[in-house]
N, C-alpha and C positions, 0 to 999 in steps of 0.2 A: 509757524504762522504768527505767534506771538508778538514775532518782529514787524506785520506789518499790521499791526492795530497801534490806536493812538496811546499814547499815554499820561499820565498825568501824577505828579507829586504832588503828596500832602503831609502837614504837619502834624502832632500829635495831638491829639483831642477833637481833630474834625473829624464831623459825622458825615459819614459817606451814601450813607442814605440811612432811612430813620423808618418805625414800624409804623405800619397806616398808611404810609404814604404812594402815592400813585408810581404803577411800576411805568419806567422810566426806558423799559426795553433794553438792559442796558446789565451786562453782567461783567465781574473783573476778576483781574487774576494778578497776582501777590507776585511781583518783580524782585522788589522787597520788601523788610518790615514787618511789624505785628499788628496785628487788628483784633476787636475784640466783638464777639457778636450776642447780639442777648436781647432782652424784651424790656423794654420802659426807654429813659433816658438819663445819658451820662451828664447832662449839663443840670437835670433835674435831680438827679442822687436818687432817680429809684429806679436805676439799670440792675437786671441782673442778669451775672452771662453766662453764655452757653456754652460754651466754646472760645476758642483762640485758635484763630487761623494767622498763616507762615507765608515766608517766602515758596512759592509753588505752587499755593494753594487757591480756590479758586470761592466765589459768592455769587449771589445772584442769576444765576442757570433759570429758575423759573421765570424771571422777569421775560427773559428770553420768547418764551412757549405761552405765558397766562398774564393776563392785564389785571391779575389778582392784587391787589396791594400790598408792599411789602409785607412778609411776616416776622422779621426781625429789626434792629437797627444794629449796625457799624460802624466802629469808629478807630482811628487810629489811637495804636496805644504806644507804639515803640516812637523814639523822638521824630522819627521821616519815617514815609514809606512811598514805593512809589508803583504804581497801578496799570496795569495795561486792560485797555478799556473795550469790551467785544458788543456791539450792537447788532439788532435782527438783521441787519441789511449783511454782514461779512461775516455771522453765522450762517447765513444761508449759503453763503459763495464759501466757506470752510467747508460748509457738510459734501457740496458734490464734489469736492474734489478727496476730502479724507472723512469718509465716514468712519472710521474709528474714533476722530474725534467725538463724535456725536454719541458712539456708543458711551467712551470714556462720561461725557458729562451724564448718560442717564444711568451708570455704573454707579457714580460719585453719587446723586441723587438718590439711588434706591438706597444706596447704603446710607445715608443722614435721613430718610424718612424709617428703616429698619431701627435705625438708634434715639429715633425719637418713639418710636412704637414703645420699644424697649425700655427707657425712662419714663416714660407715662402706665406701663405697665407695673413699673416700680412704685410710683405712685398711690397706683390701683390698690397693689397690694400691700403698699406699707412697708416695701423694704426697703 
């Protein structure tokens, strides 16, 4: 499926969506490139991040399902990267025909909210 969503190339240090901001319905997946995801902002010097996501790897699932506003910002880190771009309308027509797909992103999901429980648990406790 991959191959028939749009795509789009970016340079390093642009921010691919930013925290707070209105979700966009609009989630991507790592074609190629590094990307770095975290909370503040990189052009303001007070990002701090969360993670780093890869070629394969995929962001923005919730935008998808909740008009919640962003919870993180991303940005390109590696010098290109370039993004295959899934909106509500071709996730919907993806799910009838392969709902594994669909299990896969709420897999990937439980597993990044279990790891965020799990760090803020570390938190809690001071470890």
């Amino acid at each position: 499926f991959v191959n028939t969503v749009p795509t789009k190339l970016y340079k390093r240090g642009e921010v691919i969506v930013r925290e707070g901001e209105a979700s966009n319905e609009k989630m991507y997946f790592i074609l190629n490139g590094t990307l770095s995801v975290g909370m503040g902002s990189p052009d303001q010097n007070n990002f701090h991040e969360v993670r780093k996501l890869t070629t394969g790897e995929f962001f923005g699932e919730i935008a998808l399902i909740s008009a919640h506003p962003r919870s993180m910002t991303v940005y390109i880190e590696s010098d290109r990267a370039q993004l295959g771009i899934l909106d509500k309308q071709n996730l919907i027509k993806i799910a009838t025909t392969n709902p594994m797909f669909v299990y896969a992103l709420l897999q990937t999901y439980v597993e990044r909210l279990l790891e965020a429980e799990q760090k803020l648990k570390e938190l809690v406790d001071g470890t």
